[in-house]
Backbone bond lengths (Angstrom), bond angles and torsions (degrees), N, CA, C in turn:
res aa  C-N    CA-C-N  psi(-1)  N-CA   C-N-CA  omega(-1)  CA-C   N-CA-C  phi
1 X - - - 1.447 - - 1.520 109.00 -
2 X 1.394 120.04 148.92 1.518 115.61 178.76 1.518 94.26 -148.40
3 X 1.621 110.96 -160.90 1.465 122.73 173.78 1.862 98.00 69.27
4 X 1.464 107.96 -155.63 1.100 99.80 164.03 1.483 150.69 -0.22
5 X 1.184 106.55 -82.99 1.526 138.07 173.44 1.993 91.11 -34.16
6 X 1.495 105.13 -74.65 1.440 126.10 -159.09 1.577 79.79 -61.58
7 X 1.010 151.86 -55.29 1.642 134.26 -162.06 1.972 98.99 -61.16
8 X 1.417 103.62 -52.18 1.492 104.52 177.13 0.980 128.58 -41.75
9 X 1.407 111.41 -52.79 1.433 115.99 179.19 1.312 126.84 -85.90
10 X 1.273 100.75 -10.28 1.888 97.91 157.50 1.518 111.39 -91.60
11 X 1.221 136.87 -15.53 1.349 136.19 155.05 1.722 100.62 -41.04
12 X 1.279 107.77 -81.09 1.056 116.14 -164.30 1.757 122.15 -70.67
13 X 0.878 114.78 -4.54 1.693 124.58 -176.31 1.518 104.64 -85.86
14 X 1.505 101.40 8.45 1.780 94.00 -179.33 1.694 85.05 -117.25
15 X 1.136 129.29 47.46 1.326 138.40 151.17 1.643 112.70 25.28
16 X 1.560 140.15 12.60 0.998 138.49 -175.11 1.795 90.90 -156.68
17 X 1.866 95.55 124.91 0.851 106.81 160.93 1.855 134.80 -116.02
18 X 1.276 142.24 127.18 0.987 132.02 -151.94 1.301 119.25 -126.58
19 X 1.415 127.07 128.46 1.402 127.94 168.01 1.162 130.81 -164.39
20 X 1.632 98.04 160.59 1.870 99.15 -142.45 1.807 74.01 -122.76
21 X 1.995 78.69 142.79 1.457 104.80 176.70 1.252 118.40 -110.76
22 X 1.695 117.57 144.85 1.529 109.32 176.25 2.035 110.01 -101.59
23 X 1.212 101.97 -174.42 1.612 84.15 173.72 1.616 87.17 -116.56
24 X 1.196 145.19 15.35 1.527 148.56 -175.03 1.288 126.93 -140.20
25 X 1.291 105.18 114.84 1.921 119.50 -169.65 1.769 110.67 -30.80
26 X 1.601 116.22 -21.66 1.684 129.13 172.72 1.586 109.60 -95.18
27 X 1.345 102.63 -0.93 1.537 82.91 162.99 1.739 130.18 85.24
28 X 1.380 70.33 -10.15 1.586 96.59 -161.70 2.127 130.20 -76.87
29 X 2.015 70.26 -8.06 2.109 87.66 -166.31 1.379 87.03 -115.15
30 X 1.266 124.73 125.71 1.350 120.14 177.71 1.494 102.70 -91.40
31 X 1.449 124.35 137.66 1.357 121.78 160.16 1.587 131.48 -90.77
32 X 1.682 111.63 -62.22 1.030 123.67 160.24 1.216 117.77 -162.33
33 X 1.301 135.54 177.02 1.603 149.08 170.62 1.631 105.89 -92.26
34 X 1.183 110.15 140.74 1.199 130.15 159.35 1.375 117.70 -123.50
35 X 1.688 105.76 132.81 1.298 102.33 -173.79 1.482 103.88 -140.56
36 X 1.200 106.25 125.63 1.773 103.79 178.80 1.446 117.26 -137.40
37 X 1.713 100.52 130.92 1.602 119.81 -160.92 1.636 86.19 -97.15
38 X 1.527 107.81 153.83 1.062 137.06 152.47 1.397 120.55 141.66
39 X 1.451 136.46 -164.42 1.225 139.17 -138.73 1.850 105.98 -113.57
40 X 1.140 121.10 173.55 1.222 115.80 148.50 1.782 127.51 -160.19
41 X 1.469 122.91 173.20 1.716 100.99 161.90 1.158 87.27 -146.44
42 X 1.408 97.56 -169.34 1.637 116.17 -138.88 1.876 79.57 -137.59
43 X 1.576 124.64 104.32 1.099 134.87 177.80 1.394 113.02 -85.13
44 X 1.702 119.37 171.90 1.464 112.92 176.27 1.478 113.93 -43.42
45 X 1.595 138.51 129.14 1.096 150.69 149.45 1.442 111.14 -42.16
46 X 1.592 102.62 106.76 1.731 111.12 176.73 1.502 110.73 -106.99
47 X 1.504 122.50 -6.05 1.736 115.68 -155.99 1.896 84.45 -120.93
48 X 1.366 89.10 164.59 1.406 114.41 -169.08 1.986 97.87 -94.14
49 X 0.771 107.96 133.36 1.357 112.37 -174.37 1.702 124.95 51.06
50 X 0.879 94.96 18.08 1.782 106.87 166.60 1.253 130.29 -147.02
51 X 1.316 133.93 170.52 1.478 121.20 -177.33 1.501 103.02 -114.36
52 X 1.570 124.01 156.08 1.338 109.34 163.27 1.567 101.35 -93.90
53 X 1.418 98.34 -179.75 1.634 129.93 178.27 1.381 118.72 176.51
54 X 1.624 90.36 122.98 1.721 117.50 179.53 1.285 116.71 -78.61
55 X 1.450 140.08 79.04 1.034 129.38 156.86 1.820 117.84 -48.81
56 X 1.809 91.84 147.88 1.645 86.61 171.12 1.648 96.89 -144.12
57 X 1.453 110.88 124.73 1.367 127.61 -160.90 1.760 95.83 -70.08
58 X 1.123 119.85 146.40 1.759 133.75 146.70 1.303 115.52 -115.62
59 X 0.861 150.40 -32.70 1.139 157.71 153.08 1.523 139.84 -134.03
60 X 1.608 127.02 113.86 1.003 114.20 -179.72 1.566 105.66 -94.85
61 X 1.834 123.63 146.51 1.241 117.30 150.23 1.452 119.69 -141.04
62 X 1.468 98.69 162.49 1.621 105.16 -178.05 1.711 121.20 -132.02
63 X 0.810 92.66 143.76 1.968 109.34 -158.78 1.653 100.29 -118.96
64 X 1.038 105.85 106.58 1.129 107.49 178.52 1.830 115.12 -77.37
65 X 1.430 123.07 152.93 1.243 114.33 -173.27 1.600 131.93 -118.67
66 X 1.593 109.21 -4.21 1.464 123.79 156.44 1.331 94.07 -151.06
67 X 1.432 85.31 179.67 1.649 124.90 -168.08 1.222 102.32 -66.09
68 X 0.865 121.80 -68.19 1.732 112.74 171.61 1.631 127.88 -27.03
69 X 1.312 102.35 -47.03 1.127 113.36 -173.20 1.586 123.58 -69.85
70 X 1.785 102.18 -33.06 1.442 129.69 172.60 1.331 86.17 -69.67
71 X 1.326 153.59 -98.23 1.487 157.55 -83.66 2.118 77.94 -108.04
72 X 1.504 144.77 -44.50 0.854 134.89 163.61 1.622 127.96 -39.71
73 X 1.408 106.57 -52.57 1.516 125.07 169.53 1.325 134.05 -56.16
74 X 1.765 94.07 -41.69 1.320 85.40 -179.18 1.725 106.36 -87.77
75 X 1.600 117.74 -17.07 1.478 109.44 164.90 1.343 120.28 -49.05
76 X 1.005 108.87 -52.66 1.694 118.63 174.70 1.301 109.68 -66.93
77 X 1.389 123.41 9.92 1.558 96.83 176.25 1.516 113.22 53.46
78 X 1.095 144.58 19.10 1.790 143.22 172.27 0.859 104.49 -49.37
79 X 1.685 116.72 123.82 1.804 130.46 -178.36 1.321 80.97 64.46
80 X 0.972 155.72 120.04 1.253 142.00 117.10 1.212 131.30 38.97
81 X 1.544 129.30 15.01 1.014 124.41 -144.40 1.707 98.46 -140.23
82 X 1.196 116.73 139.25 1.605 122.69 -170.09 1.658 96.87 -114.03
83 X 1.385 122.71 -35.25 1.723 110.67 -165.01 1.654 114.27 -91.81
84 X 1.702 122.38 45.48 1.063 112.78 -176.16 1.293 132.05 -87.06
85 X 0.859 149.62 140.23 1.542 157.40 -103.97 1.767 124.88 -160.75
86 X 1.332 127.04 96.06 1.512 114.94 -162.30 1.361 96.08 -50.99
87 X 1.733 109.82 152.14 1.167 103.52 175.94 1.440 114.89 94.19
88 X 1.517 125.50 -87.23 1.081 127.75 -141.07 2.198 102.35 -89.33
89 X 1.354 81.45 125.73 1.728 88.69 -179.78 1.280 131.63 -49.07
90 X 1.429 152.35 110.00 1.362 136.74 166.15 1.534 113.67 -97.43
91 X 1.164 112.48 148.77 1.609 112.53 178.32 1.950 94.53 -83.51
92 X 1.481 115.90 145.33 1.058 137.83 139.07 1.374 150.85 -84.08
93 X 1.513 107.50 -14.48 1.335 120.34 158.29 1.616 137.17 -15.87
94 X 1.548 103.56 102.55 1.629 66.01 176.67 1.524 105.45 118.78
95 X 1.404 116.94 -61.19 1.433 152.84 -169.90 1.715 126.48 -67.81
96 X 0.913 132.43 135.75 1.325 149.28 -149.62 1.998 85.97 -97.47
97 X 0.923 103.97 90.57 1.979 93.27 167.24 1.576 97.69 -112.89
98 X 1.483 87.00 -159.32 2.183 104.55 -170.27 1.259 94.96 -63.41
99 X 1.843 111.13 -51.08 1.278 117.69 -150.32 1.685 114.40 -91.91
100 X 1.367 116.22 19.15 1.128 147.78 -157.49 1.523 150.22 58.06
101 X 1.325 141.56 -82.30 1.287 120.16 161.45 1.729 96.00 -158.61
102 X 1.644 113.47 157.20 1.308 129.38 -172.95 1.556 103.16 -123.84
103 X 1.032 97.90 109.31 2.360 83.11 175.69 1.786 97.25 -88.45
104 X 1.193 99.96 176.53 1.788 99.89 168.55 1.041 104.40 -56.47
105 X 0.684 123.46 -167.93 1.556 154.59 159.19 1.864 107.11 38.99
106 X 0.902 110.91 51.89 1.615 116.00 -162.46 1.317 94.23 -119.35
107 X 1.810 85.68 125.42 1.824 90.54 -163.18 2.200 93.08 -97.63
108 X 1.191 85.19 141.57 1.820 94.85 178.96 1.553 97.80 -116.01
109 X 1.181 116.45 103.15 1.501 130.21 147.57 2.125 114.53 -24.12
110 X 0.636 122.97 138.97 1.256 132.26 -176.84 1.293 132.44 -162.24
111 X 1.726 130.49 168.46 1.515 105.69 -163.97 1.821 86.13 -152.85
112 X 1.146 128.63 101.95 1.698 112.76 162.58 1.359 132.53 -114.71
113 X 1.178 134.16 171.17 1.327 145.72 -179.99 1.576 134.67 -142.45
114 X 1.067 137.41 142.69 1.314 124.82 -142.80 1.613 77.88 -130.79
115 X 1.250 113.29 120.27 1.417 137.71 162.84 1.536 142.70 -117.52
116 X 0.989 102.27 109.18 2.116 102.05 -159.99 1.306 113.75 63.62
117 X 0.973 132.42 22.53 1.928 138.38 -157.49 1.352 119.79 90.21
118 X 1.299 115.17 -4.76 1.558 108.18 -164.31 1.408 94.48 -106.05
119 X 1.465 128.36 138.75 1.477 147.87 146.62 2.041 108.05 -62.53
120 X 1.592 79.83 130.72 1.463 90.53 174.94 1.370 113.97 -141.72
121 X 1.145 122.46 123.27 1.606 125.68 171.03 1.638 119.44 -83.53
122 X 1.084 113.28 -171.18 1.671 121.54 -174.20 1.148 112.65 -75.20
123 X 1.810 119.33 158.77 1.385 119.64 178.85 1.628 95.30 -88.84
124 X 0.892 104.71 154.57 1.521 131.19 158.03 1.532 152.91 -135.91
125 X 1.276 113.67 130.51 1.616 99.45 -164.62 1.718 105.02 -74.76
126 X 0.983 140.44 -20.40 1.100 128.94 -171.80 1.782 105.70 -116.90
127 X 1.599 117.82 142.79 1.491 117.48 -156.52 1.674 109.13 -78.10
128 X 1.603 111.83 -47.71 1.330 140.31 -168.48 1.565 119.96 -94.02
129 X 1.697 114.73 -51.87 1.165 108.13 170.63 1.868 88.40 172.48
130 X 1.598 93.97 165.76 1.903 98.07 171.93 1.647 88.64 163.48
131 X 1.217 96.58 -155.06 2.048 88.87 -165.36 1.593 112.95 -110.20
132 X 1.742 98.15 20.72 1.831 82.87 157.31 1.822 99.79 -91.37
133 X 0.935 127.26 15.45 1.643 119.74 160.02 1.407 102.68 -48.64
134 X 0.968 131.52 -55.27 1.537 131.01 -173.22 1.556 104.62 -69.51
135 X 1.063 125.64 -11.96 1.454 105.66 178.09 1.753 111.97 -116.83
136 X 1.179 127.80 148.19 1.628 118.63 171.23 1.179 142.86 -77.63
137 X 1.021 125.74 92.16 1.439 123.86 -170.45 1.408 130.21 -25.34
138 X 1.533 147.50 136.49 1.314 158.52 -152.22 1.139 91.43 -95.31
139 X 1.579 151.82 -59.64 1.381 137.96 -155.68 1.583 87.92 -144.63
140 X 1.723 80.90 163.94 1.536 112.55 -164.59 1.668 84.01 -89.46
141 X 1.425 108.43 151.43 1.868 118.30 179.34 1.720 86.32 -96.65
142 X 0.761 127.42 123.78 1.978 142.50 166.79 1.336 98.03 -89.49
143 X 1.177 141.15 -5.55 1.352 132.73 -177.97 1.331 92.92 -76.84
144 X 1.085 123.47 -51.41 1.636 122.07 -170.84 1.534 117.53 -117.55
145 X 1.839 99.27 116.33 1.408 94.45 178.28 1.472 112.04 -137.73
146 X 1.203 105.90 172.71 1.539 125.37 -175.18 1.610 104.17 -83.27
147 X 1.320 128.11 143.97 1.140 130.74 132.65 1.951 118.83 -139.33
148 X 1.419 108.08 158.26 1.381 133.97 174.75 1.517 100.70 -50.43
């Protein structure tokens, strides 16, 4: 198989995906990184112009990226966790946060499409996680895409 497919699966064969959030439409306030390890496959194709794919989480983590953001977190207790640190990674797994909780092995329904070169996954109403994980999203979000 090549074209498509072969862009996908080298996207995804590096088993860690990563991304850093701002709290401002410019991009400009860094909040934190999210980074989440684990596996996935690509089940019978049910949608009309897209493919599905089951991600299944092993680890989620988050890295916070200024001081602000640490001295917020650890007030809030986020994940459960009081000693957070710019920079330095904590796993969330498992864990009770704002945006709610990820166990291992938590399979997330998903839907992508590869357009002009760019990889695109599903829209979603929720950013981090909540219980449309179990269900698959109808359209790909084009706001945010992948490229090689």
């Amino acid at each position: 198989m090549g074209g498509p497919f072969q862009r996908l699966a080298a996207r995804l064969s590096e088993k860690k995906s990563k991304r850093k959030l701002h709290s401002d439409a410019n991009c400009q306030t860094k909040t934190f990184t999210r980074t989440t390890r684990g596996t996935y496959e690509l089940p019978n194709n049910r949608n009309q112009g897209t493919n599905d794919i089951d991600l299944m989480v092993k680890d989620l983590i988050i890295t916070p990226d200024s001081a602000d953001w640490v001295k917020k977190m650890n007030e809030g207790k986020d994940c459960q966790h009081t000693d957070w640190q710019a920079g330095v990674e904590q796993s969330v797994t498992g864990r009770d946060c704002p945006e709610g909780k990820i166990d291992r092995d938590t399979r997330i329904r998903d839907i992508y499409d590869i357009r002009d070169g760019k990889l695109y996954f599903g829209r979603r109403a929720f950013a981090v996680v909540g219980p449309a994980f179990d269900q698959r999203p109808t359209s790909v979000d084009t706001g945010t895409s992948y490229s090689q």
